[in-house]
C-alpha positions as a printed NumPy array, in Angstrom:
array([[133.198, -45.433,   8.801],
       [129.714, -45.608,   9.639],
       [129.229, -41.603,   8.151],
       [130.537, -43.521,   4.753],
       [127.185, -45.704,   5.061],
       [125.015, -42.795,   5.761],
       [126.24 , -40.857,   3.252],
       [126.085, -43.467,   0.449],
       [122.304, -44.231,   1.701],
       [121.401, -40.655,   1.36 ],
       [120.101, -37.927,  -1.203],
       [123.626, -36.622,  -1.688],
       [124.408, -36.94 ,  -4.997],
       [127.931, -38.846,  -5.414],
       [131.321, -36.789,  -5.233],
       [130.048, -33.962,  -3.121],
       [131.569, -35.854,  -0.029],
       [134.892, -37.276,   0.147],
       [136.18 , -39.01 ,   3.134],
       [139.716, -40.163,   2.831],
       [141.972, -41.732,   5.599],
       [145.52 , -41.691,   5.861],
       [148.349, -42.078,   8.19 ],
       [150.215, -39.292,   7.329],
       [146.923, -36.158,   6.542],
       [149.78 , -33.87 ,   5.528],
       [150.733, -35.329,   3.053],
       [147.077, -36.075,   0.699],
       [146.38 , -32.534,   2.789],
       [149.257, -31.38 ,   0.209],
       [147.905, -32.922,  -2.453],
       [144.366, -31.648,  -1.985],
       [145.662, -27.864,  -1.539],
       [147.546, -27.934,  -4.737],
       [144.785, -30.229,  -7.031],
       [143.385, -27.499,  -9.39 ],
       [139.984, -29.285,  -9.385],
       [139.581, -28.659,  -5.485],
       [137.989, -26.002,  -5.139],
       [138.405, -25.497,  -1.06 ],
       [139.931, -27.626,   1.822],
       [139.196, -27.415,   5.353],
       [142.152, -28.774,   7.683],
       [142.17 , -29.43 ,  11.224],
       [144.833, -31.244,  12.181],
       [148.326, -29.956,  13.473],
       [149.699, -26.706,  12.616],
       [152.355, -28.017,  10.663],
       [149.908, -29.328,   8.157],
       [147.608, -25.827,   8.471],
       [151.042, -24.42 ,   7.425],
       [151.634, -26.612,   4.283],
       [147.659, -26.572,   3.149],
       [147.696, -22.929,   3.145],
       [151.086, -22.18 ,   1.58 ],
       [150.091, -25.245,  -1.229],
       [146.538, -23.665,  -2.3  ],
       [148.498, -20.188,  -2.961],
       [149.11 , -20.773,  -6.162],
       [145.4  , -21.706,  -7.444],
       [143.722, -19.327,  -4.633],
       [142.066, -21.989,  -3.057],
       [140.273, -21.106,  -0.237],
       [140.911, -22.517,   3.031],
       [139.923, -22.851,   6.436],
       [143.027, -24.611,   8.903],
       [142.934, -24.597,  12.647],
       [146.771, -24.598,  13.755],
       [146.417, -27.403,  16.308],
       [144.207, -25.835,  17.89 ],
       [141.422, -28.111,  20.151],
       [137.458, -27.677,  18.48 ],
       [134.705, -29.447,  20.547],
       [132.616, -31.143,  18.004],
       [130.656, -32.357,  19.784],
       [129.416, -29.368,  22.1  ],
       [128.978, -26.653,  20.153],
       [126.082, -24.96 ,  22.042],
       [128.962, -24.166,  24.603],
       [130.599, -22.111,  21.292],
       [127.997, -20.7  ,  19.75 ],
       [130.757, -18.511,  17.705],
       [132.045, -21.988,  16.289],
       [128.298, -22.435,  14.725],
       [128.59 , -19.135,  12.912],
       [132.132, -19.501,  12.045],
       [131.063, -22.862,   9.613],
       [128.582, -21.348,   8.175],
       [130.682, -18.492,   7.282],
       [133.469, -20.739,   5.961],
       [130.625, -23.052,   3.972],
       [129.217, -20.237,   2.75 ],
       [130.504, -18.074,   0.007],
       [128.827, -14.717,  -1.45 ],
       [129.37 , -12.691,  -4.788],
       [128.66 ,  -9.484,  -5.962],
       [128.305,  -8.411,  -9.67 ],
       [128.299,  -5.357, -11.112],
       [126.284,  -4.758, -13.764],
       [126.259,  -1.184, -15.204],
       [123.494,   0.072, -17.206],
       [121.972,   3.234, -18.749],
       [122.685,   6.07 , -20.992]])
């Protein structure tokens, strides 16, 4: 829980980080996938629970990124430098509007 410290001594205004902790991450996964005020969840955890965020956030089109139990090193990423550009794809999100104009 030292991140929690960090986080609450930092810049970052309050709410744009949550942290929770729970024994069972399905089931507050659930929860999270079908809140209406979420607008994204990131899972990695079994693939049981990858299963149940991404069939919960189907009905708000919440968008998702799950792992299906499947091992990420955090903590050496310079050995996967596609892992680097796959967060900042799934942090990032880009739109396009269409503005039409003229006689």
């Amino acid at each position: 829980m030292d991140l929690v410290q960090v986080i609450q001594n930092s810049d970052v205004p309050a709410g744009v980080i949550n942290i929770l902790t729970a024994e069972n991450p399905n089931a507050i996964a659930k929860i999270l996938a079908e809140h209406e005020d979420v607008d994204s969840v990131w899972y990695f955890g079994d693939a049981e629970g990858s299963r149940i965020v991404e069939a919960a956030s189907v009905s708000n089109m919440k968008r998702t990124w799950v792992n299906y139990g499947k091992e990420l090193d955090w903590f050496n990423v310079l050995k996967q430098p596609s892992l680097s550009k796959k967060f900042l794809s799934e942090a990032t999100q880009v739109k396009n509007i269409w503005v039409p104009y003229g006689a």
